[in-house]
Backbone as a ProteinNet text record, in pm:
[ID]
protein_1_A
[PRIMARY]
XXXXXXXXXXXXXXXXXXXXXXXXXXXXXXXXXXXXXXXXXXXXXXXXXXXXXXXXXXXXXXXXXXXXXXXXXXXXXXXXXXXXXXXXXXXXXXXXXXXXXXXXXXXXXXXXXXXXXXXXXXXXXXXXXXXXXXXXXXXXXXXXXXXXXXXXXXXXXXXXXXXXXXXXXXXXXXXXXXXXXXXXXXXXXXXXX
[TERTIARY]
-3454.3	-3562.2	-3638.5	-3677.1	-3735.1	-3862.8	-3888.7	-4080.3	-4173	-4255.1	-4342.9	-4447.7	-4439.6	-4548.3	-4653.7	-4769.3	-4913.5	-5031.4	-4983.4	-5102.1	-5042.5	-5129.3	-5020.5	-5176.6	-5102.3	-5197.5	-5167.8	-5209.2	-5200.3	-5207.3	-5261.2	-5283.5	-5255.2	-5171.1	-5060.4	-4946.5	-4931	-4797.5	-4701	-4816.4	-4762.1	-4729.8	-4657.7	-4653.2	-4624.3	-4708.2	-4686.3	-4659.4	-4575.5	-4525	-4459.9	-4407.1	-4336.9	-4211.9	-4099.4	-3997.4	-3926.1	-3983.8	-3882.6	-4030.2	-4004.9	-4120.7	-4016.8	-4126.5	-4053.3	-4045.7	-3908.2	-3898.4	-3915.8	-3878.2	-3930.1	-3723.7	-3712.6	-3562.3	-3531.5	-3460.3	-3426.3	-3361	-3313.6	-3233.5	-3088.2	-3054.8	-2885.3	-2937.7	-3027.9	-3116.5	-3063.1	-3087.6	-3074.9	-3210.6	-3226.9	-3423.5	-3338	-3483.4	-3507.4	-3653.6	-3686.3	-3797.1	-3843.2	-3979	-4049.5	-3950.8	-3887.6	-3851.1	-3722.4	-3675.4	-3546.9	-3576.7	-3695.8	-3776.2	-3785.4	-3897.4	-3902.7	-3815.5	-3702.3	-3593.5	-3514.3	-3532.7	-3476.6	-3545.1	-3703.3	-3746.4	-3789.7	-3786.6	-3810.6	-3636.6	-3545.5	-3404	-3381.6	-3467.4	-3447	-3533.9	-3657	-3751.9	-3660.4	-3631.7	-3561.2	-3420.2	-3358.9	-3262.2	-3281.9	-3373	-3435.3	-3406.7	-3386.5	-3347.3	-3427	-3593.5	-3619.1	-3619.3	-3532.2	-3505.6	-3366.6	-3360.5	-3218.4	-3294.6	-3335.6	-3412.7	-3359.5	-3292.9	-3269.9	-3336.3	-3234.2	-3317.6	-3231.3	-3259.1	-3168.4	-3035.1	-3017.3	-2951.3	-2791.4	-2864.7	-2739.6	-2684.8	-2714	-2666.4	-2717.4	-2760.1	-2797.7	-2955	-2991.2	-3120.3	-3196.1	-3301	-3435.7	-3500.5	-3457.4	-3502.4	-3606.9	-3681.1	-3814.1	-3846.5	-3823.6	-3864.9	-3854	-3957.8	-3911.1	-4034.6	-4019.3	-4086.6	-4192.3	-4320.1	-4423	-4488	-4485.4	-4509.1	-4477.7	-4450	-4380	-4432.8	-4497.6	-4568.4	-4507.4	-4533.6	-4531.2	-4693	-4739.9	-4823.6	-4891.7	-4984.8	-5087.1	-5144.6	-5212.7	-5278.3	-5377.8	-5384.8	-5567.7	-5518.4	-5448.6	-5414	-5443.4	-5540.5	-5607.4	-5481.8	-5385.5	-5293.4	-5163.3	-5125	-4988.6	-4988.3	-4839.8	-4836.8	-4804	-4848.7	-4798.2	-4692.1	-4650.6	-4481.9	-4423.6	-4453.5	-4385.4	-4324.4	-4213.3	-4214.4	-4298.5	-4389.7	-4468.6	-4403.4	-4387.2	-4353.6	-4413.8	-4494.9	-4549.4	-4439.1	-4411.6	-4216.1	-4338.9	-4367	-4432.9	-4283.9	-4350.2	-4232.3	-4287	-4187.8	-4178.3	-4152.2	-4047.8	-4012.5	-4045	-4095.3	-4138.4	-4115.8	-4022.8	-3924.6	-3955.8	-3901.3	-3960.4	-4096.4	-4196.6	-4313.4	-4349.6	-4341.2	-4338.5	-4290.2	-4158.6	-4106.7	-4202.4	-4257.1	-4338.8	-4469.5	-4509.6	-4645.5	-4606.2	-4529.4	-4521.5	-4442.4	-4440.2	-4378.6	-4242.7	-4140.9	-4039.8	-3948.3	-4001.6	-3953.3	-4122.3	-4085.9	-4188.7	-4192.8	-4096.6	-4083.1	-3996.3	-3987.7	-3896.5	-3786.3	-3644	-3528.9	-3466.7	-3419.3	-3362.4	-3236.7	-3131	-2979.1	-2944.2	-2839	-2840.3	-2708.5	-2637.4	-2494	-2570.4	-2540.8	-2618	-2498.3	-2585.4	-2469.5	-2540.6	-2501.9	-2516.4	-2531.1	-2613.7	-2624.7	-2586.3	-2562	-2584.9	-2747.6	-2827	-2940.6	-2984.5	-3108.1	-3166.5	-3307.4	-3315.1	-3455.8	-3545.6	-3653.6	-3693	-3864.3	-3841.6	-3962.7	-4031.7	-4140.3	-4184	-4239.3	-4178.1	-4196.7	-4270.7	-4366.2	-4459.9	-4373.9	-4405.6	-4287.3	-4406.3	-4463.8	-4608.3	-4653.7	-4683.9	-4773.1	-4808.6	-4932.7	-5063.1	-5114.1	-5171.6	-5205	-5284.8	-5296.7	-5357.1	-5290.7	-5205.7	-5132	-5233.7	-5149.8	-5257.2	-5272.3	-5388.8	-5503.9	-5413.7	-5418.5	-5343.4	-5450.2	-5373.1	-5499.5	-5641.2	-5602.1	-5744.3	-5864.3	-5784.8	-5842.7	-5830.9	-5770.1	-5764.7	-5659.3	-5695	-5581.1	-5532.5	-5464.7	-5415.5	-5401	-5447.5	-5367.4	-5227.3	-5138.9	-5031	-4973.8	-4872.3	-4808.5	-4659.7	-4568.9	-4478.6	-4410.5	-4255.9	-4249.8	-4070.4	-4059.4	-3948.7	-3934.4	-3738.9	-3680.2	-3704.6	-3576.9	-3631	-3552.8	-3447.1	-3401.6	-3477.6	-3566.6	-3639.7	-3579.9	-3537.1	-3488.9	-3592.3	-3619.4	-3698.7	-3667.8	-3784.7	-3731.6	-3844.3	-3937.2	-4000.4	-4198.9	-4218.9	-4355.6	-4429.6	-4558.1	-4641.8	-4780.1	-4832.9	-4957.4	-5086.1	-5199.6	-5312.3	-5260.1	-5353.1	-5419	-5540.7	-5521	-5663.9	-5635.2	-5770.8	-5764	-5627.7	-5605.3	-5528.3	-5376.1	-5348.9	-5225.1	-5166.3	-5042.7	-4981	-4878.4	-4811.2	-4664.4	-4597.1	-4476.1	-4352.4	-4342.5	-4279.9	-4231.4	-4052.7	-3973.1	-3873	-3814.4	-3865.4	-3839.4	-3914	-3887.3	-4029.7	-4119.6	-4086.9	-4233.5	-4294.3	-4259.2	-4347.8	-4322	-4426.5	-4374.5	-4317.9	-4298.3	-4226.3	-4340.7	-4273.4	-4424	-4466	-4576.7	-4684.6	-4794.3	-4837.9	-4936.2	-4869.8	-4759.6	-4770.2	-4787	-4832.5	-4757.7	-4711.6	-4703.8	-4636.8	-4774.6	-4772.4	-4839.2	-4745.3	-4754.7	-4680.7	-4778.9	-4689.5	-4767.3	-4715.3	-4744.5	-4644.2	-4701	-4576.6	-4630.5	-4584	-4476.9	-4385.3	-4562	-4660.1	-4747.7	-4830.2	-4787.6	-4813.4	-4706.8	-4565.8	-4496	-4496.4	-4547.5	-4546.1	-4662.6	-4770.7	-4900	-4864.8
-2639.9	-2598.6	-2723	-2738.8	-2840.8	-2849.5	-2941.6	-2909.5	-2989	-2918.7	-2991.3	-3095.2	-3182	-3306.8	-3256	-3323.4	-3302.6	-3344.9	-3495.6	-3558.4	-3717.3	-3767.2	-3866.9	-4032.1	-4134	-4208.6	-4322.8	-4292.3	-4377.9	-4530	-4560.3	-4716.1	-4786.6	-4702.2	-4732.8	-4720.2	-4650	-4572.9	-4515.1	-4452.4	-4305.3	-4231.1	-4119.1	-3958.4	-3910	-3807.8	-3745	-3596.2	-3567.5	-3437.7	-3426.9	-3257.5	-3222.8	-3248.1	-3316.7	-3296.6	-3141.6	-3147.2	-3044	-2941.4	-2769.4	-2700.4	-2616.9	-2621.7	-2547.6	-2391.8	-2329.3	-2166.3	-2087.3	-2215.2	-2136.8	-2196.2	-2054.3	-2105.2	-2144.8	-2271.7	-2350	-2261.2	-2367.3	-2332.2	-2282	-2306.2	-2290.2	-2176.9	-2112.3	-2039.1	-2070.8	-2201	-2256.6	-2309.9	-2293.1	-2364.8	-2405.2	-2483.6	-2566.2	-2564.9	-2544.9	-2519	-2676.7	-2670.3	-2769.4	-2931.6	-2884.1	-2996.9	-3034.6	-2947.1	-3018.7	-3096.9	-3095.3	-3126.2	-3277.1	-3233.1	-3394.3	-3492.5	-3437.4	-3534.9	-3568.5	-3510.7	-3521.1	-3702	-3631.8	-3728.4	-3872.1	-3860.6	-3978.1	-4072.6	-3990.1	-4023.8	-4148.4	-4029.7	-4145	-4287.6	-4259.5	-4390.1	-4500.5	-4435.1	-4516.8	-4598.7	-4481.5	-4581.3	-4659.6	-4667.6	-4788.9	-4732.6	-4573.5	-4544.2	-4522	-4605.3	-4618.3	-4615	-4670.9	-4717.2	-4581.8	-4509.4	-4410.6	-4271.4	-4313.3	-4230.3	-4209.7	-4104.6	-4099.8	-3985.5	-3981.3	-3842.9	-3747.4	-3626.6	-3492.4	-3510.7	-3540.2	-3599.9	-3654.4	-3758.5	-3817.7	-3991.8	-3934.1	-4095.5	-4210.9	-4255	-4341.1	-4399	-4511	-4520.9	-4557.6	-4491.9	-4557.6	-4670.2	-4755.9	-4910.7	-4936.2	-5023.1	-5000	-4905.7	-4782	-4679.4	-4722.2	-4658.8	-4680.6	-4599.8	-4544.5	-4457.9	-4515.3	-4528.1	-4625.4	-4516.6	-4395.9	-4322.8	-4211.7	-4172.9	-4054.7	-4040.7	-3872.9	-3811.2	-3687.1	-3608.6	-3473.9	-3408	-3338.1	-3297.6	-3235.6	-3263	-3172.1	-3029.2	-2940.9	-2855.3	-2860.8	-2811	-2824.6	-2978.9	-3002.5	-3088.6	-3018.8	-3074.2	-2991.8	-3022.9	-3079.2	-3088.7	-3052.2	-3025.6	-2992.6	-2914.2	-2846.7	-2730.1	-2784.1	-2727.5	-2818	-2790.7	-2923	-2895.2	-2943.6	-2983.6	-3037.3	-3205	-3215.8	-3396.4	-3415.9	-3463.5	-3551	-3688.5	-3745	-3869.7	-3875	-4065.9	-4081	-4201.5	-4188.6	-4260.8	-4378.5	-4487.5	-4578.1	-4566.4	-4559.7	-4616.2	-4633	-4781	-4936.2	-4889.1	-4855.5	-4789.3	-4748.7	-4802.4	-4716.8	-4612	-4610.8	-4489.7	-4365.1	-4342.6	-4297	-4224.9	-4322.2	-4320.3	-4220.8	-4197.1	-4162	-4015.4	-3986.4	-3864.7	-3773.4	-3852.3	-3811.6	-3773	-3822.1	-3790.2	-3708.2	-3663.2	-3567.2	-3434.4	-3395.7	-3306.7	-3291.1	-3371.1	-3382.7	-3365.2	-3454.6	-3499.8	-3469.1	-3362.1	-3285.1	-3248.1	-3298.2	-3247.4	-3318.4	-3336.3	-3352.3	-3243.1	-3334.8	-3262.3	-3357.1	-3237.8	-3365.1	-3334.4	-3431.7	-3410.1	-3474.6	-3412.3	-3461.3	-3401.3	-3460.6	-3396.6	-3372.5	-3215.2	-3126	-3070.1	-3025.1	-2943.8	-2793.4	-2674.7	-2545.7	-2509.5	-2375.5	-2334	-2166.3	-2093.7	-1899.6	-1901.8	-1869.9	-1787.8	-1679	-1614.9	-1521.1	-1540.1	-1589.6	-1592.8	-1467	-1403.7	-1290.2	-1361.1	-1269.8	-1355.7	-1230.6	-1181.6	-1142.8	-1199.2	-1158.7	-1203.8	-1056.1	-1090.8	-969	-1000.3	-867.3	-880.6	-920	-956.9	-1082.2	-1144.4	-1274.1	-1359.9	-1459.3	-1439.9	-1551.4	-1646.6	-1740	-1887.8	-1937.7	-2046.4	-2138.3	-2279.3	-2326.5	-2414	-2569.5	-2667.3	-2805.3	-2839	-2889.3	-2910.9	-3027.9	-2962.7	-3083.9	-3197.4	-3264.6	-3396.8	-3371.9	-3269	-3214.4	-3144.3	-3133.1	-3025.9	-2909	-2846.1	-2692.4	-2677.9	-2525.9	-2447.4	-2335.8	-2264	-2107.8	-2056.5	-1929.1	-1822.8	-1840.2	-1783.1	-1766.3	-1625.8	-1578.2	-1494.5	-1535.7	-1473.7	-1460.4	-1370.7	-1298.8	-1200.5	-1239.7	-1161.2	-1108	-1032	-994.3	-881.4	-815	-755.7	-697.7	-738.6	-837.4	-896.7	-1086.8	-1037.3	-1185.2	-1325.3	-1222.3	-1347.5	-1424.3	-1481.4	-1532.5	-1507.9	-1417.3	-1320.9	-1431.9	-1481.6	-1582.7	-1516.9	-1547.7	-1539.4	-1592.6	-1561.6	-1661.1	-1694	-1758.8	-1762.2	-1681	-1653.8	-1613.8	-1702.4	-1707.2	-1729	-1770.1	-1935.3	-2037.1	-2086.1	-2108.1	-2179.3	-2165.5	-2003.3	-1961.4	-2011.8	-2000.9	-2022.3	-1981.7	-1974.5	-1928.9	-2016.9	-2027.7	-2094.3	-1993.5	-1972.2	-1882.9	-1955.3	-1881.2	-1929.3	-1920.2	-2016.9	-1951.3	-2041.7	-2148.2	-2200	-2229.2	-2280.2	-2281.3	-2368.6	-2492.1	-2572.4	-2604	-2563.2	-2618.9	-2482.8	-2453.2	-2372.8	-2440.3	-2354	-2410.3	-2482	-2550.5	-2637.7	-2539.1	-2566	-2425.8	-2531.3	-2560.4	-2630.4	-2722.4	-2827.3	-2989.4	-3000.5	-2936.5	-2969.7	-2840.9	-2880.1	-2753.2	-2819.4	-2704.7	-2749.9	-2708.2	-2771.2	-2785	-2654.7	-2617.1	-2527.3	-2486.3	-2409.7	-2380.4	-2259.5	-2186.5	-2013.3	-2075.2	-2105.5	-2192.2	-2121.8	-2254.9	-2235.6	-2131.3	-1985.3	-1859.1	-1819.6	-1876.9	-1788.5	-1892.4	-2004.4	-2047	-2037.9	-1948.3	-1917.6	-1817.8
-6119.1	-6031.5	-5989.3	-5862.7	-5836.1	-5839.6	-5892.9	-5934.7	-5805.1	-5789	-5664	-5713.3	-5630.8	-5674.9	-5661.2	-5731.6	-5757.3	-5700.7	-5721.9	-5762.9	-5678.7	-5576	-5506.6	-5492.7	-5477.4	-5461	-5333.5	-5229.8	-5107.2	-5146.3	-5219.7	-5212.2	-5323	-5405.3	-5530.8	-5465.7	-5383.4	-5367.1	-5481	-5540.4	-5665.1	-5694.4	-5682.1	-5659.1	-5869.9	-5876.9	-5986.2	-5963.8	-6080.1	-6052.3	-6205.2	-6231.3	-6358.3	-6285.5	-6387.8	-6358.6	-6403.9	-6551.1	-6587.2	-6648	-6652.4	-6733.7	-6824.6	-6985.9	-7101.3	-7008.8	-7091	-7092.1	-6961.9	-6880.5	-6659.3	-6670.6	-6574.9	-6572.7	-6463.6	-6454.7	-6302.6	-6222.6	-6110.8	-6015.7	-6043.2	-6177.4	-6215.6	-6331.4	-6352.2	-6433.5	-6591.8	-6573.9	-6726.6	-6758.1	-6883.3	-6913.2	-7021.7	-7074.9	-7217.7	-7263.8	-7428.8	-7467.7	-7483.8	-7526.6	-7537.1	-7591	-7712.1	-7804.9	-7767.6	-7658.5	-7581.9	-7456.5	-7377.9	-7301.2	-7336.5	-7481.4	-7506.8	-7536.9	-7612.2	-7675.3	-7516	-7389.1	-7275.8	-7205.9	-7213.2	-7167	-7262.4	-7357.3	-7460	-7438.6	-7451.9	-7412.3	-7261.2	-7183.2	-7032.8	-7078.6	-7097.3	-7143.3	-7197.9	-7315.2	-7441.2	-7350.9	-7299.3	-7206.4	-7077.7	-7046	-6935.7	-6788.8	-6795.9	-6648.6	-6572.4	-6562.5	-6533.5	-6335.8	-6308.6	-6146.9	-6099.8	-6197.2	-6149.2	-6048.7	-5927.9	-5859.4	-5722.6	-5719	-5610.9	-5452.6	-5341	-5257.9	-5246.7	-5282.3	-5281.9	-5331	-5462.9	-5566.7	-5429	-5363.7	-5316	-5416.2	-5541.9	-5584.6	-5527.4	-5440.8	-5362.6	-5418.5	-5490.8	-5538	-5446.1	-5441.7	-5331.5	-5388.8	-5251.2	-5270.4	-5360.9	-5480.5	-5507.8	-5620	-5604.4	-5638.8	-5803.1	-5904.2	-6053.8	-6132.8	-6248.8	-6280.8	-6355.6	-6347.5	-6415.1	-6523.7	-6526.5	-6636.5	-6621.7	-6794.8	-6843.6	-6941.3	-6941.8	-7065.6	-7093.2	-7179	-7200.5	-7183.3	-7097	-7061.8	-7185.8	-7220.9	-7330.8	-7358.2	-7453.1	-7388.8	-7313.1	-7252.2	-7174.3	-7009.7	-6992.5	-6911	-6777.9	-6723.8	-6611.2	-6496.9	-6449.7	-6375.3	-6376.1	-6498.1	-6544.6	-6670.2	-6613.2	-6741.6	-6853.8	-6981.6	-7108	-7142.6	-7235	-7250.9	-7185.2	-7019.9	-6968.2	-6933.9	-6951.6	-6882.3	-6770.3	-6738.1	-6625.5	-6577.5	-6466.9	-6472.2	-6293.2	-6346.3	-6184.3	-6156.4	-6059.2	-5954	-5843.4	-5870.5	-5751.4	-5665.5	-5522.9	-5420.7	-5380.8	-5344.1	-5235.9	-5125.3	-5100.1	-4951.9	-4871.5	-4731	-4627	-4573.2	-4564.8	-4543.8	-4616.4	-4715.2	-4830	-4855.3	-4828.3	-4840	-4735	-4638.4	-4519.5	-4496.7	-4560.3	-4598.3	-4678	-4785.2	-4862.7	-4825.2	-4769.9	-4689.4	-4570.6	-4494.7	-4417	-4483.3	-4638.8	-4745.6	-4720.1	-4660.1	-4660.9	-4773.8	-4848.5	-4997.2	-5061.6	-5138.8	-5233.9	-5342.4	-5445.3	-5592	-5614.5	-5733.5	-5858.8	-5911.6	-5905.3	-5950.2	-6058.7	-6143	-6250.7	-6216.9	-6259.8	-6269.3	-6382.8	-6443.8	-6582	-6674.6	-6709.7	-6798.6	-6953.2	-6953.1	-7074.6	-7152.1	-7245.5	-7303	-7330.8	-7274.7	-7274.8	-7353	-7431.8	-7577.2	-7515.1	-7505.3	-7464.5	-7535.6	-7509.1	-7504.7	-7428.5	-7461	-7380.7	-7347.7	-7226.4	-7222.9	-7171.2	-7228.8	-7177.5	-7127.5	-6973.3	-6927.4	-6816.1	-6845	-6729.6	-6561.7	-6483.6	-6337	-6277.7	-6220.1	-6159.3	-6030.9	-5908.5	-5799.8	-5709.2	-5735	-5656	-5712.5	-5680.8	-5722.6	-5631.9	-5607.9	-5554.8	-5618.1	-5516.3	-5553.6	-5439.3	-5463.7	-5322.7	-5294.5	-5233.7	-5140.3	-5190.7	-5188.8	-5154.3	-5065.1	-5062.8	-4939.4	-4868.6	-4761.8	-4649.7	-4630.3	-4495.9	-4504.9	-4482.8	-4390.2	-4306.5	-4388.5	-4503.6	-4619.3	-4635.6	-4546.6	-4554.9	-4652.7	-4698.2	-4758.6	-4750.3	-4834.9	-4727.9	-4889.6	-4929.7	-5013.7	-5009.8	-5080.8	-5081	-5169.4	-5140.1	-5207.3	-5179.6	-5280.7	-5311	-5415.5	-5323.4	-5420.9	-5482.1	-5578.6	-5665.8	-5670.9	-5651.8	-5680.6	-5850	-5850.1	-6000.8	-6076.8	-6051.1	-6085.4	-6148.7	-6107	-6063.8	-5985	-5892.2	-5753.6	-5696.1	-5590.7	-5553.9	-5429.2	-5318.2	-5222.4	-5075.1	-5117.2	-5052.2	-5031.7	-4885.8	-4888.4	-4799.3	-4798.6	-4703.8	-4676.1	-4631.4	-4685.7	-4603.7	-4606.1	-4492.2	-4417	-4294.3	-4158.8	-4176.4	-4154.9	-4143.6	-4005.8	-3959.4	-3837.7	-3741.5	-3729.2	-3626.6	-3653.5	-3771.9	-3812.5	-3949.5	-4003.7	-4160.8	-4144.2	-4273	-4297	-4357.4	-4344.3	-4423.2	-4505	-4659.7	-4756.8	-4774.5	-4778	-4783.2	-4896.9	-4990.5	-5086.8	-5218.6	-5273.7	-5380.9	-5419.7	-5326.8	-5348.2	-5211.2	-5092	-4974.7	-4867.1	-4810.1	-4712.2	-4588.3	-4481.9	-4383.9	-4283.5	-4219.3	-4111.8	-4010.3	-4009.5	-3876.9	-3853.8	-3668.6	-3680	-3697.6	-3695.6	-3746.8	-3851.1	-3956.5	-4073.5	-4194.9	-4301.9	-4446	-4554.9	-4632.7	-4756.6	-4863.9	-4981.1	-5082.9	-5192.3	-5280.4	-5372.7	-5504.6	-5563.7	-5694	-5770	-5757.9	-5839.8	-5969.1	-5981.9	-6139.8	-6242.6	-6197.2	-6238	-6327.3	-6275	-6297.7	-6417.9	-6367.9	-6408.1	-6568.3	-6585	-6741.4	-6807	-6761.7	-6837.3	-6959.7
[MASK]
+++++++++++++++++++++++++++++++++++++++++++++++++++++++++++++++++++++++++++++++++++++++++++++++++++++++++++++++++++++++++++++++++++++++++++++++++++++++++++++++++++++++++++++++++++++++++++++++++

């Protein structure tokens, strides 16, 4: 599952975001609890992969790019869910940089050769859930909803109507552009309380 960035710094050129969240099941609906999480991310540290960053897992490393910190998020961490790997990625790249600031490139994906266990994860998904979008440049923001089958698919969504406009949801960390630009958001959020 790709996690949406957070927390960004123009004049570092920083972006923070969760890579991975305990007991939320990805995109291949495989999860991992807390202590596989950490032994995941203490693992990358320890092996210096530092600079192994790429865009929409094309192998290809972005020039620059390298991960200047990696935590496991705390309780009470007013930005991130706990449990989770955190890591802030500086990029050099203009290019890059640029993508990023127009939500092009908006989250964190891990890729990674695992080894599978069979489990069962039992998780309630309400067939709605609301939130509020991050504040674009301008500052505004929009409600959001999004729903699930009963299966707990992910069926999409969208937000109010500010200033004579909404965005569709049709993925899970940014809606679609309305107005010149998308805002980025995250139910995830909800669904690991």
């Amino acid at each position: 599952m790709e996690q949406h960035l957070k927390l960004s710094s123009d004049e570092q050129r920083i972006v923070w975001g969760e890579v991975y969240i305990p007991n939320v099941p990805d995109s291949d609906g495989d999860y991992m609890d807390g202590q596989g999480i950490r032994d995941m991310a203490y693992k990358f540290m320890k092996n210096l992969r530092l600079k192994m960053i790429d865009s929409s897992h094309n192998n290809q490393e972005v020039a620059g790019a390298c991960v200047v910190e990696s935590f496991i998020a705390r309780k009470g961490d007013p930005d991130f869910i706990e449990g989770a790997w955190v890591t802030g990625v500086y990029v050099h790249d203009d290019a890059t940089w640029a993508r990023i600031k127009k939500g092009e490139l908006n989250g964190f994906s891990m890729e990674a050769m695992v080894s599978k266990e069979p489990s069962k994860l039992e998780l309630d998904i309400p067939p709605v859930i609301t939130g509020r979008t991050i504040k674009a440049e301008d500052g505004h923001e929009h409600e959001f909803q999004v729903a699930y089958d009963e299966e707990g698919k992910f069926l999409g969504g969208r937000t109010s109507q500010i200033g004579g406009h909404f965005h569709i949801i049709t993925r899970g960390t940014t809606t679609e552009d309305a107005a010149g630009h998308a805002h980025r958001f995250s139910h995830v959020d909800t669904l690991s309380k």
